[in-house]
C-alpha positions as a printed NumPy array, in Angstrom:
array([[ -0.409,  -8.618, -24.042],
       [ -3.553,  -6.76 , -22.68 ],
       [ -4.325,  -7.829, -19.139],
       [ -8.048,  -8.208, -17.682],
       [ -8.21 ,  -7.034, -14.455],
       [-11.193,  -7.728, -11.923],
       [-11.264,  -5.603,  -8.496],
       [-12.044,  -6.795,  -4.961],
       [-13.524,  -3.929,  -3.058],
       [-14.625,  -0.914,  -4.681],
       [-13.842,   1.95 ,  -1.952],
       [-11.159,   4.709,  -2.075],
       [ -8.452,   1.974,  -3.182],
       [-10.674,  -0.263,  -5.757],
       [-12.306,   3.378,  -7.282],
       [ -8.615,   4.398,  -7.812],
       [ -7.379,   1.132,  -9.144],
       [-10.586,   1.72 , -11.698],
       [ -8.948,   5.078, -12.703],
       [ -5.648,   4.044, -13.336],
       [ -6.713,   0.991, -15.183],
       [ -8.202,   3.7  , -17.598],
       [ -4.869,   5.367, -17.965],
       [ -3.222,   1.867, -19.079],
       [ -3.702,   1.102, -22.754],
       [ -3.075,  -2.98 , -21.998],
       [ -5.793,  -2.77 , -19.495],
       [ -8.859,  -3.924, -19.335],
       [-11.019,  -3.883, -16.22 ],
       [-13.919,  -6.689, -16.284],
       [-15.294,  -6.881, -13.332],
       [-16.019,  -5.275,  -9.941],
       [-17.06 ,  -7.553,  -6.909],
       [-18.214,  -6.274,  -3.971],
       [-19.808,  -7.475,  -0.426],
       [-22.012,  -4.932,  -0.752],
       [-25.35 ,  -5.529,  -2.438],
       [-24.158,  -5.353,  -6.13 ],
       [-26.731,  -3.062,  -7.393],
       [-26.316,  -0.415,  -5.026],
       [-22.567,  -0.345,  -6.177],
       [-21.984,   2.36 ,  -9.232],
       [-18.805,   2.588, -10.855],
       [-17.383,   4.788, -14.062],
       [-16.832,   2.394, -16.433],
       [-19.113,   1.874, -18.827],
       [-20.46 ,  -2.194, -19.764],
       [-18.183,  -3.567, -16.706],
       [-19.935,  -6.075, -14.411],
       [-20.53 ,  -5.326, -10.672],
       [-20.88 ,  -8.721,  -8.854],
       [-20.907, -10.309,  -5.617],
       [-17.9  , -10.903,  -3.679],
       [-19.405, -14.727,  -3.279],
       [-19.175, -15.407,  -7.251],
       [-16.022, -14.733,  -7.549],
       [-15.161, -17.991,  -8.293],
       [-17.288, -18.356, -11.109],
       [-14.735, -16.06 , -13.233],
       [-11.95 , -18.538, -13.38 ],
       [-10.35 , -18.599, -16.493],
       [-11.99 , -15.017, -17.548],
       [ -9.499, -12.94 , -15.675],
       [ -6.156, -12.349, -15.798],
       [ -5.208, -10.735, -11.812],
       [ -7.482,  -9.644,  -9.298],
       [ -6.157,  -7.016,  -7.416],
       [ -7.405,  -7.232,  -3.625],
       [ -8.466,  -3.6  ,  -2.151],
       [ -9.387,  -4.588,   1.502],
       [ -7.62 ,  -3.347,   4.442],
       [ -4.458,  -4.794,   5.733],
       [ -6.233,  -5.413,  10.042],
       [ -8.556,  -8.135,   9.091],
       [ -9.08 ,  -8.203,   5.324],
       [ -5.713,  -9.274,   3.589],
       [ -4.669, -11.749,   5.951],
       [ -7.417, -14.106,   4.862],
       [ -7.877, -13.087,   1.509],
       [ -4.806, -13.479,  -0.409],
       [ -3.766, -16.302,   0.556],
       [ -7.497, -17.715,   0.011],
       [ -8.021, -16.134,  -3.38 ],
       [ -4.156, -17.048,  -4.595],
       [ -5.031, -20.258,  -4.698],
       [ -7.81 , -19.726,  -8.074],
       [ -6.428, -16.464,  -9.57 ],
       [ -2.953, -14.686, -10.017],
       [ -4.002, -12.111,  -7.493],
       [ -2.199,  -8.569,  -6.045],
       [ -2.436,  -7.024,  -2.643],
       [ -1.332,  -3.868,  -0.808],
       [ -0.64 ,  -5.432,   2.927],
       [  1.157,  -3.208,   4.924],
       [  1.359,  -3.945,   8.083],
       [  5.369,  -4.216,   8.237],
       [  5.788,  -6.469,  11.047],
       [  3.622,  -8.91 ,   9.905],
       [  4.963,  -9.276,   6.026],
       [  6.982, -12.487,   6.581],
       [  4.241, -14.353,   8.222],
       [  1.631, -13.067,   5.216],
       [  4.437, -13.943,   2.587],
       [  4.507, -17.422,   4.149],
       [  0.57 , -17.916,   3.991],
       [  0.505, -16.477,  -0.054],
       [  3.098, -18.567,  -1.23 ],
       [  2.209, -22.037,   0.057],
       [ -1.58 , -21.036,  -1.563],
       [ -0.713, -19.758,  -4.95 ],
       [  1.969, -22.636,  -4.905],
       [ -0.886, -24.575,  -4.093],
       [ -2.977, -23.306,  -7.151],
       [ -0.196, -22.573,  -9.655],
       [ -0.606, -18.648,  -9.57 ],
       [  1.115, -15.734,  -9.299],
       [  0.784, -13.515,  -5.857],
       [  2.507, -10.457,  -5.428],
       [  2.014,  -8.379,  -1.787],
       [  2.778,  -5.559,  -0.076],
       [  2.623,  -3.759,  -3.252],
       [  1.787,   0.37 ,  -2.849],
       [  4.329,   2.806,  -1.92 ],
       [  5.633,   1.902,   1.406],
       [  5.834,  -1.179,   1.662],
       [  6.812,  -1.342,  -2.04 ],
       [  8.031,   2.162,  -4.004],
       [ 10.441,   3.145,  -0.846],
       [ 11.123,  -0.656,  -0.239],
       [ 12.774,  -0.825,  -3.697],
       [ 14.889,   2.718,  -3.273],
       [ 15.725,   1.281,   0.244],
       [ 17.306,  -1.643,  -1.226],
       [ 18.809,  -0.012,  -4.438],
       [ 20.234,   2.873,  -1.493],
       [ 21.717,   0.195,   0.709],
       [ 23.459,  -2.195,  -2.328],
       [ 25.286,   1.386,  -2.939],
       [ 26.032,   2.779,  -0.332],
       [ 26.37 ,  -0.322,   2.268],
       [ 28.264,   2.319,   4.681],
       [ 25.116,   4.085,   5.797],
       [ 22.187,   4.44 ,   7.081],
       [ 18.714,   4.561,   6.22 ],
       [ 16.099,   6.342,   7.1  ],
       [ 12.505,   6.373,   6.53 ],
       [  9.888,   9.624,   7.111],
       [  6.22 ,   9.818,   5.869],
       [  4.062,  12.279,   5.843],
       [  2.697,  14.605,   6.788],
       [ -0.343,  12.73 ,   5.225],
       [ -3.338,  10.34 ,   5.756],
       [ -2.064,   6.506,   6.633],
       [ -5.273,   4.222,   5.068],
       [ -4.113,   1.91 ,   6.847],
       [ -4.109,   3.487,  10.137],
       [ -7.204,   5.01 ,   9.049],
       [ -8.884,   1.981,   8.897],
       [ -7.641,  -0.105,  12.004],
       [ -9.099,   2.957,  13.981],
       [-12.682,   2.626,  12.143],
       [-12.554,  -1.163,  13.135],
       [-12.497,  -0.259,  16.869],
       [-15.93 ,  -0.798,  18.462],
       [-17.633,   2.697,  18.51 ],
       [-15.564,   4.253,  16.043],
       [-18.141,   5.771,  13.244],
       [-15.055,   7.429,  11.024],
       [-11.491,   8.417,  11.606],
       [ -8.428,   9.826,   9.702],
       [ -5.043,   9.169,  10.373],
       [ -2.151,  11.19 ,   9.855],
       [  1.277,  10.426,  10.307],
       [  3.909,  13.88 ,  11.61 ],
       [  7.609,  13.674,  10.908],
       [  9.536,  15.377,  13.843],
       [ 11.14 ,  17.979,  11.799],
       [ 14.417,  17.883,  14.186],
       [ 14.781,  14.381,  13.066],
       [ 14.39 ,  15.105,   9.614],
       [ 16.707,  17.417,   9.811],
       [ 19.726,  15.849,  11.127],
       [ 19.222,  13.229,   8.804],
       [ 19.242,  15.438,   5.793],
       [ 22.564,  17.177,   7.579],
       [ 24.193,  13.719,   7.367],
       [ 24.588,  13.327,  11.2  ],
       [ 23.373,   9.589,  11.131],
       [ 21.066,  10.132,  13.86 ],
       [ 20.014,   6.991,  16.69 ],
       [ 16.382,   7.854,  16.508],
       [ 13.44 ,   5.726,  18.014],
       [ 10.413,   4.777,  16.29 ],
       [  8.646,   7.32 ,  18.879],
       [ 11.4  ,  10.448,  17.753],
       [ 10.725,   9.904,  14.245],
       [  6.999,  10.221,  13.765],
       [  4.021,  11.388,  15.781],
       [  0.594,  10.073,  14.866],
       [ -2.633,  12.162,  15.119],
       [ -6.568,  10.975,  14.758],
       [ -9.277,  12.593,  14.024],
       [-12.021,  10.517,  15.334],
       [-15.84 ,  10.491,  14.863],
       [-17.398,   8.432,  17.484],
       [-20.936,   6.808,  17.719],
       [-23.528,   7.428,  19.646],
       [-23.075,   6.425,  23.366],
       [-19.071,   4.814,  22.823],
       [-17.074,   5.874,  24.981],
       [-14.135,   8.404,  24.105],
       [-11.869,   7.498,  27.259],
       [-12.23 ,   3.55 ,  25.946],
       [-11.935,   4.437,  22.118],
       [ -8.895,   6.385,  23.014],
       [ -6.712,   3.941,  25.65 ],
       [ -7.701,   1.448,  22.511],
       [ -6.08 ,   3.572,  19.83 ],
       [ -3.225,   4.36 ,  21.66 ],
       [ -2.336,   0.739,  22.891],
       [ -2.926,  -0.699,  19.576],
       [  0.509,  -2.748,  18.748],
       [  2.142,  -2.357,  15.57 ],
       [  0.452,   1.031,  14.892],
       [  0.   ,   3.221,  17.92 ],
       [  1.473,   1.698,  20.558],
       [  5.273,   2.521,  19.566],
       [  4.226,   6.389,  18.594],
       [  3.346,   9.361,  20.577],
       [ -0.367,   9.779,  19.628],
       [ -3.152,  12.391,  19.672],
       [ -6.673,  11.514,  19.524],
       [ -9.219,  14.024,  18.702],
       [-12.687,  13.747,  19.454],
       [-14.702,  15.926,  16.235],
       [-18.341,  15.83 ,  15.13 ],
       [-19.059,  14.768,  11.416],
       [-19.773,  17.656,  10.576],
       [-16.494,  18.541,  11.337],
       [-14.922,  16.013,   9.81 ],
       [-16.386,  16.059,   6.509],
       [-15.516,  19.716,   6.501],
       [-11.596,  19.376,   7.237],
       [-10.632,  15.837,   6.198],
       [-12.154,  14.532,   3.484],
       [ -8.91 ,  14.625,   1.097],
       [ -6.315,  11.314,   1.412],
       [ -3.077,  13.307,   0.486],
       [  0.239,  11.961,   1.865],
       [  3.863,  11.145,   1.405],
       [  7.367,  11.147,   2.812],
       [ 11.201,  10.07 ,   2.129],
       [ 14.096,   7.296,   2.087],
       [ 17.183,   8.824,   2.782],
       [ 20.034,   6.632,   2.58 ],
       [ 23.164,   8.918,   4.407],
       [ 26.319,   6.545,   3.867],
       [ 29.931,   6.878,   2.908],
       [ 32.773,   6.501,   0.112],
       [ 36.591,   6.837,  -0.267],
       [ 39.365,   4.793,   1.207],
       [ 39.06 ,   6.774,   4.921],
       [ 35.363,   7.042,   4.224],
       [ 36.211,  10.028,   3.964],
       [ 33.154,  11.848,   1.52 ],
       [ 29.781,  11.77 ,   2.727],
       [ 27.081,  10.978,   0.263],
       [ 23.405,  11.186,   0.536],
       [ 20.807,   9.745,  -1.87 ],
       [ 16.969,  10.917,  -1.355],
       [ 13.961,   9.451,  -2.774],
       [ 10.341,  11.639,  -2.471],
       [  7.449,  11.747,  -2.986],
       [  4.443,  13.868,  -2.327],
       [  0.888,  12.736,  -2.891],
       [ -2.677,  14.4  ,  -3.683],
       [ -4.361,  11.379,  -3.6  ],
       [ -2.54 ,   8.426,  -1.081],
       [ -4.999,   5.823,  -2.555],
       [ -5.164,   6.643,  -6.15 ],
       [ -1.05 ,   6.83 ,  -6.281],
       [ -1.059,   3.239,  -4.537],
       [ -3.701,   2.315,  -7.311],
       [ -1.177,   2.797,  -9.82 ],
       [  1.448,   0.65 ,  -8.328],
       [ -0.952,  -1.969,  -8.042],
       [ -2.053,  -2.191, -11.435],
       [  1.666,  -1.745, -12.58 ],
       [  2.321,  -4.818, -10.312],
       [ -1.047,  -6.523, -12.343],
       [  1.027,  -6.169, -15.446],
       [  4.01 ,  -7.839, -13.959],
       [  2.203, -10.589, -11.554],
       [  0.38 , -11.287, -15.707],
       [  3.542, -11.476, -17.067],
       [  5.746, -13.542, -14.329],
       [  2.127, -15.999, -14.549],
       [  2.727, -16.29 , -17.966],
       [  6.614, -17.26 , -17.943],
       [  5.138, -20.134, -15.542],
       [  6.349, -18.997, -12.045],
       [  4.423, -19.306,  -9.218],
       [  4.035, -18.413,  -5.785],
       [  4.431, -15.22 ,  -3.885],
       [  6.063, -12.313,  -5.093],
       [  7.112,  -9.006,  -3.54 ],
       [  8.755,  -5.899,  -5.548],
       [ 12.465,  -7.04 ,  -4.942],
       [ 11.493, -10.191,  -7.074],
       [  9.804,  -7.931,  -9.833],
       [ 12.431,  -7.61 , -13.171],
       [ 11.567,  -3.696, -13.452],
       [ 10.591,  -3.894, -17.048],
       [  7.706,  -6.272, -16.027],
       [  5.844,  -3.101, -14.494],
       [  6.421,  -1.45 , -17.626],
       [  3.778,  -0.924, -20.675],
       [  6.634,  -0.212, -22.82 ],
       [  8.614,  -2.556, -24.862],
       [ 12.288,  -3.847, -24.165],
       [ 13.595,  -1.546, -26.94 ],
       [ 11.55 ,   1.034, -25.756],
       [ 12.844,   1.243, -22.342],
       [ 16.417,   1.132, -23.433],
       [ 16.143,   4.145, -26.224],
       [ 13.464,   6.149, -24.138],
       [ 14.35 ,   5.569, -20.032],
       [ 18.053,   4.01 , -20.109]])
């Protein structure tokens, strides 16, 4: 069944979601909304509306998910669990710590309004969560371990361009190669959150802000910064739209556990990836997740959803048969 898909923000993650609908046969995008003036807002597909975030409402019944594209600070936390409650709706929230209390929030709502919600959808949470949970069912006499980049964090990107002054910023998140390392050598490693990763922003300020405040604010900011060793950077725009305009990023789970009677064989399982485009790659797992939050809607569930409660042939176009002759 085809699935009509209307988009929530149209910036680097709703423009991506609008590609990768294209690539998706049983897709069909039907709206964009936006907070922005509407008609200011051009997008690629031909004959699709662009509407105001405030009429939303008026396409109940017309649409089959929404998929949310705002930023996991200040945007997600109020919209999900708002919009679950009218539309079977999916979100990329990735603020880790906070999942739980965001789960708890989306399910009472889309209980609330018989829909389907699924969060935390992307690549991490969400692609790595599942190989993290596959790795550790295997292997449960391990370890895992967790490295991204190096790469742009959107997410991090766009806490920093919420800070008062801030005019743009890029993110990017440094494994510590020793760590990495080790990890691949199957020592099993005790590392910190600090020796894992470094962080390092590239900041644009406004006029008149104040670097020494910007930066202290960065730094201190819990669940982001505060846990990391971090470098700010100070740059002009020019500067900035010279050297970081691109989104790539990436990383690796790395499950290092063991088998035999005497544990006595050391196994290691790896799962990669390496990204061009960090928004249009979490595009595509959100409109796979579309397909299944359309599906698990139509078998009559409800409520909130993450990947682990996703049958995997739900994010697939193909057919049952198809899977098992083609993919099995």
């Amino acid at each position: 069944m085809n699935t009509k898909i209307g988009i929530l923000g149209y910036g680097n993650l709703g423009r991506g979601i609008e590609c990768a609908v294209r690539q998706n046969k049983d897709m069909e995008l039907m709206a964009v909304f936006t907070r922005r003036e509407p008609k200011t807002v051009s997008i690629q597909t031909d004959g699709v509306a662009v509407c105001s975030a405030a009429d939303i409402k008026n396409w109940q019944g017309k649409l089959d998910v929404i998929i949310l594209c705002g930023g996991s600070a200040t945007d997600l936390p109020v919209q999900t669990a708002h919009y679950a409650k009218y539309f079977n709706v999916v979100d990329s929230f990735d603020t880790h710590a906070r999942i739980p209390e965001h789960f708890d929030r989306v399910d009472a709502a889309a209980r609330e309004g018989a829909h389907t919600a699924i969060i935390s959808a992307g690549w991490d949470p969400g692609m790595f969560s599942i190989n993290r949970l596959y790795a550790d069912a295997i292997l449960p006499e391990g370890k895992d371990y967790t490295f991204w980049g190096r790469g742009v964090s959107q997410g991090h990107s766009d806490a920093i361009r919420r800070i008062e002054g801030v005019k743009n910023a890029k993110q990017y998140t440094i494994p510590v190669e020793e760590a990495l390392e080790a990890v691949r050598a199957g020592k099993n490693p005790e590392l910190s959150t600090r020796q894992k990763h470094t962080r390092e922003c590239f900041v644009v300020l406004k006029e008149g802000a104040s670097a020494v405040k910007v930066e202290k604010e960065i730094k201190t900011m819990p669940n982001y910064f505060a846990d990391y060793n971090t470098t700010v950077h100070f740059i002009s725009e020019e500067e900035f739209l010279r050297d970081h305009s691109e989104i790539p990023h990436g990383g690796c789970v790395i499950r290092s556990g063991v088998t035999g009677w005497e544990k006595e064989h050391k196994n290691i399982i790896e799962y990669r990836l390496k990204l061009d485009s960090n928004p249009e790659f979490t595009s595509s797992v959100l409109v796979a997740c579309a397909r299944a939050a359309h599906r698990l809607a139509a078998d009559g569930q409800s409520g909130c959803k993450t990947l682990f409660d996703i049958p995997p042939a739900y994010l697939s176009a193909k057919s049952a048969q198809e899977l098992r002759a083609g993919i099995l």
